[in-house]
PyMOL commands that place a pseudoatom at each C-alpha (Angstrom):
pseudoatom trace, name=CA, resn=UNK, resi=1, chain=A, elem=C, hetatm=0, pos=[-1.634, -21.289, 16.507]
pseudoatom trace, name=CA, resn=UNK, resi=2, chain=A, elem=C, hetatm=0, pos=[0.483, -19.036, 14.358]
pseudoatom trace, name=CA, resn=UNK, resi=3, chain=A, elem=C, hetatm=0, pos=[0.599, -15.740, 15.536]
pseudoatom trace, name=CA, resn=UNK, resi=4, chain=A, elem=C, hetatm=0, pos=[1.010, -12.793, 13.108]
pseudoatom trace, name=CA, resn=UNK, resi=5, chain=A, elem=C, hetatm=0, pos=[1.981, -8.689, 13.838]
pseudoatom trace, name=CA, resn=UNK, resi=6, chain=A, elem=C, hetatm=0, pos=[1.078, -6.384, 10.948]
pseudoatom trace, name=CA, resn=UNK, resi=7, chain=A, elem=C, hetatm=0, pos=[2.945, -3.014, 11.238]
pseudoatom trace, name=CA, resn=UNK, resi=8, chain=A, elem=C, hetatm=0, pos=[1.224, 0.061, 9.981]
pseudoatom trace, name=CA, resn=UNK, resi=9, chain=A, elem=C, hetatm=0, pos=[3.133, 3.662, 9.046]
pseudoatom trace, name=CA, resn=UNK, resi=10, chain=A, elem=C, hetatm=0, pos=[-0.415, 5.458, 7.996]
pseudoatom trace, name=CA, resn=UNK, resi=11, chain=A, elem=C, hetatm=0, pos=[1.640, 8.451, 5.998]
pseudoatom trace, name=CA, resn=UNK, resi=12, chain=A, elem=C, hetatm=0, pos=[0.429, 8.385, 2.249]
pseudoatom trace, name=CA, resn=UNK, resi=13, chain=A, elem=C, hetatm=0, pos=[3.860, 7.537, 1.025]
pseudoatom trace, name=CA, resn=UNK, resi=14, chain=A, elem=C, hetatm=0, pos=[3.789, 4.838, 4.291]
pseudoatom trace, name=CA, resn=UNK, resi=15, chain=A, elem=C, hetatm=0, pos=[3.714, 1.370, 4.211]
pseudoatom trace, name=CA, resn=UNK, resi=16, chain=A, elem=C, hetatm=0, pos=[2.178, -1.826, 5.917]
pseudoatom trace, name=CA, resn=UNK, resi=17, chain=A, elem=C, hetatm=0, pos=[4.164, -5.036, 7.100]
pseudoatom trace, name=CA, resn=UNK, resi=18, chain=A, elem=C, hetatm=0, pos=[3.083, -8.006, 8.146]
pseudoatom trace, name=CA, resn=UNK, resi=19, chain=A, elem=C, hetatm=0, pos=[5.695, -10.397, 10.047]
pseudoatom trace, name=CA, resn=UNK, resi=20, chain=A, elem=C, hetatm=0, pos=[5.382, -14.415, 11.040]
pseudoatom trace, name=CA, resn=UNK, resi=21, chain=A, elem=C, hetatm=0, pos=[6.876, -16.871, 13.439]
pseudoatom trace, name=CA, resn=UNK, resi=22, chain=A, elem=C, hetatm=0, pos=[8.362, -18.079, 9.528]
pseudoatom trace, name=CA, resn=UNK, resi=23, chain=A, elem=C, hetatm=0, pos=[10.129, -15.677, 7.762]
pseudoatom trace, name=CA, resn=UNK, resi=24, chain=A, elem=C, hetatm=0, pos=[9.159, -16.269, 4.525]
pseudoatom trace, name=CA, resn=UNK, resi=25, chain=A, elem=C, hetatm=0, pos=[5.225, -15.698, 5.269]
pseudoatom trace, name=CA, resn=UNK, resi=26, chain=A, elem=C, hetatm=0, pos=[7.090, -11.843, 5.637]
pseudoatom trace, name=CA, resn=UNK, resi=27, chain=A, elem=C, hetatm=0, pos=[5.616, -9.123, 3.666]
pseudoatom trace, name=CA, resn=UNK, resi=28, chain=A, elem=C, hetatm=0, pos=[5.805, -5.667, 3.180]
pseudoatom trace, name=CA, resn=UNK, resi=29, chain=A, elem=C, hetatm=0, pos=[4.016, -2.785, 0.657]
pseudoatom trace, name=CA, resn=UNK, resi=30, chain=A, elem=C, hetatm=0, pos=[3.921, 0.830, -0.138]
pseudoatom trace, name=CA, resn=UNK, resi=31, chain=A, elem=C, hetatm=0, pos=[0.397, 2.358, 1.087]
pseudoatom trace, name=CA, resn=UNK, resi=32, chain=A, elem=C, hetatm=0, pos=[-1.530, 2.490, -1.797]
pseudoatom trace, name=CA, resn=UNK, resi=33, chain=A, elem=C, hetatm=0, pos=[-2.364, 6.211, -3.956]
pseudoatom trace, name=CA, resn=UNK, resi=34, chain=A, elem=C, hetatm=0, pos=[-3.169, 7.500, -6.291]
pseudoatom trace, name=CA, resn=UNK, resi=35, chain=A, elem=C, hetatm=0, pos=[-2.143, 11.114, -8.449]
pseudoatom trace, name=CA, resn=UNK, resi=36, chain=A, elem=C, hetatm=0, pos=[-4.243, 13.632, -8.091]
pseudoatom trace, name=CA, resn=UNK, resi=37, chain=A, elem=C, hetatm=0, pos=[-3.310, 15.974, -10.689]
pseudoatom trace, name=CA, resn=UNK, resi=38, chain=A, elem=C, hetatm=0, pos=[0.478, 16.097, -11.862]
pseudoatom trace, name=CA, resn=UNK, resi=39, chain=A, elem=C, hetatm=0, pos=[2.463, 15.277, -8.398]
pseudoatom trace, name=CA, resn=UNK, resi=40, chain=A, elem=C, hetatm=0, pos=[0.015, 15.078, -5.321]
pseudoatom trace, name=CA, resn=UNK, resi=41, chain=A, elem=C, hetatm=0, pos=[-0.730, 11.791, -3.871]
pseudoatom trace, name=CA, resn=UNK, resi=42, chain=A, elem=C, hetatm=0, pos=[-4.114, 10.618, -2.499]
pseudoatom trace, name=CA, resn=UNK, resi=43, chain=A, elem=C, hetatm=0, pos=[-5.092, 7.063, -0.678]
pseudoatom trace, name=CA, resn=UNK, resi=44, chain=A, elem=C, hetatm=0, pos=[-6.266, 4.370, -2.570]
pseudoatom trace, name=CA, resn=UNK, resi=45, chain=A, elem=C, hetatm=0, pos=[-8.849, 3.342, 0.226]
pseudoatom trace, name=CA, resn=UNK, resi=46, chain=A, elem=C, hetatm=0, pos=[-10.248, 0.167, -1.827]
pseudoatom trace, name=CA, resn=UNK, resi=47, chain=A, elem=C, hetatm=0, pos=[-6.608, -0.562, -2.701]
pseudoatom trace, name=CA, resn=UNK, resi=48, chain=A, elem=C, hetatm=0, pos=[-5.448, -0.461, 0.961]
pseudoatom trace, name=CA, resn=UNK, resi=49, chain=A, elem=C, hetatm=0, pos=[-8.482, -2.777, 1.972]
pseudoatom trace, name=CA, resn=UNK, resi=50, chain=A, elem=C, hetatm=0, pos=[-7.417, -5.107, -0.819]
pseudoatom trace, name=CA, resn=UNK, resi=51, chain=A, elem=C, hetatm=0, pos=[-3.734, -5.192, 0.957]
pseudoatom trace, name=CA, resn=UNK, resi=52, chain=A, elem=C, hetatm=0, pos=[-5.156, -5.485, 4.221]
pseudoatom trace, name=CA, resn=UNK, resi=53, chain=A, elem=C, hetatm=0, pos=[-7.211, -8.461, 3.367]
pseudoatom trace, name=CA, resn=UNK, resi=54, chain=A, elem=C, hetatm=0, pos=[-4.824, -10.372, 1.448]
pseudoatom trace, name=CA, resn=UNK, resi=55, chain=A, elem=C, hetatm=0, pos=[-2.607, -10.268, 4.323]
pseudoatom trace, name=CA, resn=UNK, resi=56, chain=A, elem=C, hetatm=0, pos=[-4.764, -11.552, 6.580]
pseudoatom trace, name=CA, resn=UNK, resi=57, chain=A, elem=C, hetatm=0, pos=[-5.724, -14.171, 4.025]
pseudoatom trace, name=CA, resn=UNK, resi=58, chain=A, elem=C, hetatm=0, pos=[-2.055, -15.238, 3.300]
pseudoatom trace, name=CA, resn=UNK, resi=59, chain=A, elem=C, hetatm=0, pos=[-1.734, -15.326, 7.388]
pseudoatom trace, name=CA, resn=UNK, resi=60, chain=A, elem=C, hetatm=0, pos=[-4.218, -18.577, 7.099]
pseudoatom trace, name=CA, resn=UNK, resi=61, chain=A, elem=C, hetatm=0, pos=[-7.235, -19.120, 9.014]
pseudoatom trace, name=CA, resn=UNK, resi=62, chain=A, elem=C, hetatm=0, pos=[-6.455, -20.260, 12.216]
pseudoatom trace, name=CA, resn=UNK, resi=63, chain=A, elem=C, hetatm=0, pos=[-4.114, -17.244, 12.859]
pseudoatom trace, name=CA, resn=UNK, resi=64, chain=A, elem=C, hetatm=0, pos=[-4.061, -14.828, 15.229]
pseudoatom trace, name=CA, resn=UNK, resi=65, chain=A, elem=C, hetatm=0, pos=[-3.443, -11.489, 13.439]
pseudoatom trace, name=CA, resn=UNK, resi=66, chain=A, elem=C, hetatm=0, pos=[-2.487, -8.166, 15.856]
pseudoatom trace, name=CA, resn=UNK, resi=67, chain=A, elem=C, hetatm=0, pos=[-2.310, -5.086, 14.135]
pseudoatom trace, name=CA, resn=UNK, resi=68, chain=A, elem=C, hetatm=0, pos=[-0.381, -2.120, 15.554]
pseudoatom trace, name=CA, resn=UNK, resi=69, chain=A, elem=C, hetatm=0, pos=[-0.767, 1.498, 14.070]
pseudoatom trace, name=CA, resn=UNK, resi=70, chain=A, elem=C, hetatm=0, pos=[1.538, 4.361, 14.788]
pseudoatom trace, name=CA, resn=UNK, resi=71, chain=A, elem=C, hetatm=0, pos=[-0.259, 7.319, 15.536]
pseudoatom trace, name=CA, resn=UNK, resi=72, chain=A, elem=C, hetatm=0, pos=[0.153, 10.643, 13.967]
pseudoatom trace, name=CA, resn=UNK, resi=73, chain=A, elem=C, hetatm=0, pos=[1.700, 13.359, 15.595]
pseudoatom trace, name=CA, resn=UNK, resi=74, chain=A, elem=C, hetatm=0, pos=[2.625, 17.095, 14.434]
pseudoatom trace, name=CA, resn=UNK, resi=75, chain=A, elem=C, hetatm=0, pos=[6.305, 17.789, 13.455]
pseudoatom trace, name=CA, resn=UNK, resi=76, chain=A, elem=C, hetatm=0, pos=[8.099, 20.888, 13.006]
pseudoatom trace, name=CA, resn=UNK, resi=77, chain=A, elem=C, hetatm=0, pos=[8.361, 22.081, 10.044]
pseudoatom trace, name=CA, resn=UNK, resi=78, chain=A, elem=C, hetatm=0, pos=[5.654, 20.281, 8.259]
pseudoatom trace, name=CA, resn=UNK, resi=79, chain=A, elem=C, hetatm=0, pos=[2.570, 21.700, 7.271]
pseudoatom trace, name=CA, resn=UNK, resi=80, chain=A, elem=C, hetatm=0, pos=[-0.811, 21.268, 8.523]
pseudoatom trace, name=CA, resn=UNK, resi=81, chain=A, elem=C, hetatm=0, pos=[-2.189, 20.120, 5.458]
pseudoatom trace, name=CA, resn=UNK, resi=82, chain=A, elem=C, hetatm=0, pos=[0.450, 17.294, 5.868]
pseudoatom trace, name=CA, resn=UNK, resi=83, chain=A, elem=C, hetatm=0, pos=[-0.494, 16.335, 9.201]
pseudoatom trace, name=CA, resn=UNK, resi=84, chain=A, elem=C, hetatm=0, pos=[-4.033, 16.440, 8.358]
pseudoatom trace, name=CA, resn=UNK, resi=85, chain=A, elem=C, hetatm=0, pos=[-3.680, 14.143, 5.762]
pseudoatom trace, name=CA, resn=UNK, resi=86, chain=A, elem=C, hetatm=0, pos=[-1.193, 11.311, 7.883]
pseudoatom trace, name=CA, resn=UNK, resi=87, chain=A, elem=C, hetatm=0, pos=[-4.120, 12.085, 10.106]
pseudoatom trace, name=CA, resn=UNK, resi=88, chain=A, elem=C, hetatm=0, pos=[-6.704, 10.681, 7.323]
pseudoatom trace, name=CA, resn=UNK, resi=89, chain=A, elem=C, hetatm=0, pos=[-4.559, 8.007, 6.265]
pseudoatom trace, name=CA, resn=UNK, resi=90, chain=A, elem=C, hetatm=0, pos=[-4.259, 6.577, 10.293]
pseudoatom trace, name=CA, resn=UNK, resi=91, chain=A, elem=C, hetatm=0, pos=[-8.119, 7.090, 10.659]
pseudoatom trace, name=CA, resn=UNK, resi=92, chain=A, elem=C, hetatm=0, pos=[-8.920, 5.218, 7.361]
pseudoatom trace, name=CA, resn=UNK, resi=93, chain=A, elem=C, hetatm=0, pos=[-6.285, 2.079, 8.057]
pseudoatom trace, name=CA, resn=UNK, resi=94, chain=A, elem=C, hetatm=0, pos=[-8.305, 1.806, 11.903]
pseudoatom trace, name=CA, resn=UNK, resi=95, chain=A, elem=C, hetatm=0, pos=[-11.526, 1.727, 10.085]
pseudoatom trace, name=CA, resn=UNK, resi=96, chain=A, elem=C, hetatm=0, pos=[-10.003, -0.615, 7.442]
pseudoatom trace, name=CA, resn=UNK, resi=97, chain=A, elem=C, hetatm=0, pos=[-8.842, -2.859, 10.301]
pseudoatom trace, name=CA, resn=UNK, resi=98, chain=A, elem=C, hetatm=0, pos=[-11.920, -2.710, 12.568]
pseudoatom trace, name=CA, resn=UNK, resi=99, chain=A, elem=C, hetatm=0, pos=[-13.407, -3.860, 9.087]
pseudoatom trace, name=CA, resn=UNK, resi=100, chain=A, elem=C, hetatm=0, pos=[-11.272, -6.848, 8.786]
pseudoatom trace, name=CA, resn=UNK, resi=101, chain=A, elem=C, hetatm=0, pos=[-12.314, -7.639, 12.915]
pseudoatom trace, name=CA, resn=UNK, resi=102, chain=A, elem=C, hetatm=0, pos=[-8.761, -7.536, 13.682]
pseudoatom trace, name=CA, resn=UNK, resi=103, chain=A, elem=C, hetatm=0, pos=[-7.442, -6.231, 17.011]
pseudoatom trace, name=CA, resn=UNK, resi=104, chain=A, elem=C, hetatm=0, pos=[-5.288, -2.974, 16.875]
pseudoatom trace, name=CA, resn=UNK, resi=105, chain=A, elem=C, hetatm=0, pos=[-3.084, -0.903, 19.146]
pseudoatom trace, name=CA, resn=UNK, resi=106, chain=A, elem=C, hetatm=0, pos=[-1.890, 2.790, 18.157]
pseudoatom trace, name=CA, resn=UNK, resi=107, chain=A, elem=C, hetatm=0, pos=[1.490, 3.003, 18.804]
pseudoatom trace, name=CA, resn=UNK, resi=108, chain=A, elem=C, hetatm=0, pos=[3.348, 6.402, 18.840]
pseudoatom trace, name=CA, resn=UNK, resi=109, chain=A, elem=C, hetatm=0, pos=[6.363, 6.951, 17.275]
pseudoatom trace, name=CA, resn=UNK, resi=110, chain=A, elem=C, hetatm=0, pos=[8.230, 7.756, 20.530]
pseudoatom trace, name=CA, resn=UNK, resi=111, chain=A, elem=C, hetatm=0, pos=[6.785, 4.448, 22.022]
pseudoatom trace, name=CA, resn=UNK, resi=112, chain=A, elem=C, hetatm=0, pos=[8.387, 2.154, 19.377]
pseudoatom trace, name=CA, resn=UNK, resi=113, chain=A, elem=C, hetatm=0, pos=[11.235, 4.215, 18.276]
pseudoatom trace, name=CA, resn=UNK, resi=114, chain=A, elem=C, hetatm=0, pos=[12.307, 4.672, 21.669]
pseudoatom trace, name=CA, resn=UNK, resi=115, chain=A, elem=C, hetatm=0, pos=[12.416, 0.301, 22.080]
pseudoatom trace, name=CA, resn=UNK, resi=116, chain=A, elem=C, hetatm=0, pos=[13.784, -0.863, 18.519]
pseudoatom trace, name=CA, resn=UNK, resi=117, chain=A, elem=C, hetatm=0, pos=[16.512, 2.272, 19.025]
pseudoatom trace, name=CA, resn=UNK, resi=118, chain=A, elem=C, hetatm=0, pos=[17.637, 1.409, 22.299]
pseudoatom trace, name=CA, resn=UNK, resi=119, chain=A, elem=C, hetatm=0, pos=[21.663, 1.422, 22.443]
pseudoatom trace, name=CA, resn=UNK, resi=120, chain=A, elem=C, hetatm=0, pos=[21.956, 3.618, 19.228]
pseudoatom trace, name=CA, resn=UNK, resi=121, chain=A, elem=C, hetatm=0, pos=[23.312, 7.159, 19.682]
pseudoatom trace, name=CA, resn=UNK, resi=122, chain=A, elem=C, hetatm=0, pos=[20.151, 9.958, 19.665]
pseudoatom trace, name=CA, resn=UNK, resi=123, chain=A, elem=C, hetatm=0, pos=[21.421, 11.619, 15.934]
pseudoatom trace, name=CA, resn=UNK, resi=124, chain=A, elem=C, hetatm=0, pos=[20.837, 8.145, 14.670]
pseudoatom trace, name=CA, resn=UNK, resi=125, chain=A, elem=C, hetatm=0, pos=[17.368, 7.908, 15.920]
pseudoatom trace, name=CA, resn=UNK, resi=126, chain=A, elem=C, hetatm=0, pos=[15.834, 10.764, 14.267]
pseudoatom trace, name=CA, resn=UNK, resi=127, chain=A, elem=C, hetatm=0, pos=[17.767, 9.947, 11.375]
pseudoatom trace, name=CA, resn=UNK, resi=128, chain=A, elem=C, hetatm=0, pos=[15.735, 8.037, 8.292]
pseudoatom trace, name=CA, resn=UNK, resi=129, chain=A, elem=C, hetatm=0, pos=[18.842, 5.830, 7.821]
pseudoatom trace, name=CA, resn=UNK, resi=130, chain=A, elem=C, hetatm=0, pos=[18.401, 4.978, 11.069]
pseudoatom trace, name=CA, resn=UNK, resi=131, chain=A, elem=C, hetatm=0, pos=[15.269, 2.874, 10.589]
pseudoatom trace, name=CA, resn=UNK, resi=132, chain=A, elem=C, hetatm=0, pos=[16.559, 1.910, 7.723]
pseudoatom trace, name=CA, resn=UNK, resi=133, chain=A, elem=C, hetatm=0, pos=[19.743, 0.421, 9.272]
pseudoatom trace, name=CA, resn=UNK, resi=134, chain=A, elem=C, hetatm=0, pos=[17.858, -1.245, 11.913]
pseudoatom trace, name=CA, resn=UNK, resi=135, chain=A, elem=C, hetatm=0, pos=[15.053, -3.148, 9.894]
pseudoatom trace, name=CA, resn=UNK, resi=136, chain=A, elem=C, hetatm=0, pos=[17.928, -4.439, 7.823]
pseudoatom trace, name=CA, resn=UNK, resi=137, chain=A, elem=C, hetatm=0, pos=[19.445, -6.290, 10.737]
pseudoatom trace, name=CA, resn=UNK, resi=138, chain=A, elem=C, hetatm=0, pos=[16.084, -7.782, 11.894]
pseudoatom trace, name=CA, resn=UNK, resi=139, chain=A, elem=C, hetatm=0, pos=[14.925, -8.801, 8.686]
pseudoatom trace, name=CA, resn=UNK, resi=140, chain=A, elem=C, hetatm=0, pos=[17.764, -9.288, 6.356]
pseudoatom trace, name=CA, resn=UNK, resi=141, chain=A, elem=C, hetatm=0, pos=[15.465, -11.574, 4.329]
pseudoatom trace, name=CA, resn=UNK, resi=142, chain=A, elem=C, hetatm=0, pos=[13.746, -8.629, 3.560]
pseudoatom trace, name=CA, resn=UNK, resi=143, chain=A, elem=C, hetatm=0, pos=[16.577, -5.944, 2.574]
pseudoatom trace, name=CA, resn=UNK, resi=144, chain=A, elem=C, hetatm=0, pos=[15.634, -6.302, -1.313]
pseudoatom trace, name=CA, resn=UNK, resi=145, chain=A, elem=C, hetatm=0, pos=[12.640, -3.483, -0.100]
pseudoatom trace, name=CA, resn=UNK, resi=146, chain=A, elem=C, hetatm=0, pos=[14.560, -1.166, 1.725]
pseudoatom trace, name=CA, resn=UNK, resi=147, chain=A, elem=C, hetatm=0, pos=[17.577, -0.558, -0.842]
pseudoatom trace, name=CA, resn=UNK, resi=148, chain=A, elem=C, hetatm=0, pos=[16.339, 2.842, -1.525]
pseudoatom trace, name=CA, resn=UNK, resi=149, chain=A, elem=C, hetatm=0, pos=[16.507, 6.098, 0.763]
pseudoatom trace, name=CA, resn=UNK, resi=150, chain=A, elem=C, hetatm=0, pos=[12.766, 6.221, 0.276]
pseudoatom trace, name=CA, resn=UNK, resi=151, chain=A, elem=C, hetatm=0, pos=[12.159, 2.699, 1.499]
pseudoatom trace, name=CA, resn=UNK, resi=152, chain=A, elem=C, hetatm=0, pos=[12.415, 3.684, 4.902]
pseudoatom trace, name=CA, resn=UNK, resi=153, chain=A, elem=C, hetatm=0, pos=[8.453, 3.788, 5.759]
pseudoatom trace, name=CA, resn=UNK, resi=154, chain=A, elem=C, hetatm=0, pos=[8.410, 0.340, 4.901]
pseudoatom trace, name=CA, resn=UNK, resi=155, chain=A, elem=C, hetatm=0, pos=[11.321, -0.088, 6.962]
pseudoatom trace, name=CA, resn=UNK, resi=156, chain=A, elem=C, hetatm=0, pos=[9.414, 1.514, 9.698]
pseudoatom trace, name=CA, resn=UNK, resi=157, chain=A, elem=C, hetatm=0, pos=[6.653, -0.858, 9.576]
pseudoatom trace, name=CA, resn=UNK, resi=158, chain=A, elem=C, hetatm=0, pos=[8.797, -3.395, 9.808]
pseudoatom trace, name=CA, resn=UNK, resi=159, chain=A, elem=C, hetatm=0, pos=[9.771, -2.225, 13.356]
pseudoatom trace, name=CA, resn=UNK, resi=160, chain=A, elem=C, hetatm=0, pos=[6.583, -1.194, 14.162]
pseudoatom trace, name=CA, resn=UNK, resi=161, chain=A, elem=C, hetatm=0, pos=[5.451, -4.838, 13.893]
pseudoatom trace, name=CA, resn=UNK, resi=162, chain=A, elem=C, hetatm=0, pos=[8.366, -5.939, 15.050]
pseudoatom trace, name=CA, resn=UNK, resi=163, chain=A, elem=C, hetatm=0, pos=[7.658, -4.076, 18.407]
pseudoatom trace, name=CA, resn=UNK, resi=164, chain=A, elem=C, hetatm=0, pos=[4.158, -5.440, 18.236]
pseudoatom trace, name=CA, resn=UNK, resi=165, chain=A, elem=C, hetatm=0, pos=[5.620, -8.690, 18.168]
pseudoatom trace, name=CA, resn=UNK, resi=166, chain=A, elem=C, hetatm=0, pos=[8.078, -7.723, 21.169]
pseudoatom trace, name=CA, resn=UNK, resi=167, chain=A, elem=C, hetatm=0, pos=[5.681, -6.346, 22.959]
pseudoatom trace, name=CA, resn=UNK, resi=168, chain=A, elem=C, hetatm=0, pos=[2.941, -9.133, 22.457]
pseudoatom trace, name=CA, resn=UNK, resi=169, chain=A, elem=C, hetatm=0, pos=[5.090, -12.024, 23.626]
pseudoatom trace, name=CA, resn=UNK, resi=170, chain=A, elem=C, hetatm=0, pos=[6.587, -9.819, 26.357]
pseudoatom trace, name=CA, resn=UNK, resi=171, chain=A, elem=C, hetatm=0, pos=[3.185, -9.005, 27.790]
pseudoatom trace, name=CA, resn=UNK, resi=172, chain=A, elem=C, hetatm=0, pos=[2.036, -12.813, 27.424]
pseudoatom trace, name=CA, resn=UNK, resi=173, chain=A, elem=C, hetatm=0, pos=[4.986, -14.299, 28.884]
pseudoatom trace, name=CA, resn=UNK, resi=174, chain=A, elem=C, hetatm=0, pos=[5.877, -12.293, 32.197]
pseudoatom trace, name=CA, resn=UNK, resi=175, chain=A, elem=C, hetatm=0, pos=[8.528, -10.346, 30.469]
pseudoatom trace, name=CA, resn=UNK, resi=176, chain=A, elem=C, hetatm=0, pos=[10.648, -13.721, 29.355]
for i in range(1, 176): cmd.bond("trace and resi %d" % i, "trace and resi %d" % (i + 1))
show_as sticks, trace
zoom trace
């Protein structure tokens, strides 16, 4: 059975990742918007679905498809409109997955940061580069999408699947 780990960043300039025991099943895509007026963005809920689905599609039939979300928290400096809205972006990918019938974790950014960044120094952690740096070496198949400072949500989804995937076969195995 092929088993596949989609990684969600829910921000509205995030991303979704989707990851397979073959490499070049890998995908990865912005979260879909839309302008509202001259410079803010909005979620393009049917577009996300659409993205969603065709993963799952392209994953084939017979495989088994774990989804793992982070989950939004509050950070200094940022503004609670902001958080409100990574909040409505996280709540409409779990509906959107629930939708699909696909199993989900929420995974905090701690949680998963503090796994794929073990070993590097705690500057680098917090640092966008960082994840950035990081899903480069996993997935150097995939670097083409993270050659821009900007690229590191999808980067970070990326990981987050990847730690999906760790933590999957870690949980089903005994730890081997």
């Amino acid at each position: 059975m092929n088993h596949v780990f989609i990684g969600i960043d829910p921000g509205v300039q995030g991303a979704i990742a989707m990851i397979c025991v073959d490499p070049k099943f890998d995908r990865v895509a912005d979260t879909p918007t839309f302008k509202v007026g001259k410079s803010r963005l909005d979620y393009d809920i049917e577009g996300m679905r659409h993205q969603l689905h065709t993963m799952k599609q392209s994953a084939g039939e017979d495989a088994q498809v774990f989804v793992f979300i982070e989950t939004p928290i509050a950070m200094p400096k940022q503004s609670s409109s902001s958080t409100l809205k990574t909040g409505m972006g996280y709540g409409f990918w779990v509906g959107l997955v629930v939708g699909e019938l696909l199993p989900y974790e929420p995974v905090s950014p701690g949680t998963w940061k503090k796994v794929m960044f073990a070993g590097m120094g705690n500057d680098m952690k917090r640092s966008k580069d960082a994840s950035l740096f990081k899903a480069k070496q996993e997935f150097p198949h995939m670097a083409e999408f993270m050659e821009r400072k900007k690229d590191h949500d999808r980067a970070e989804a990326l990981l987050i699947a990847q730690y999906g995937r760790d933590r999957h076969w870690s949980h089903y195995t005994g730890g081997r």
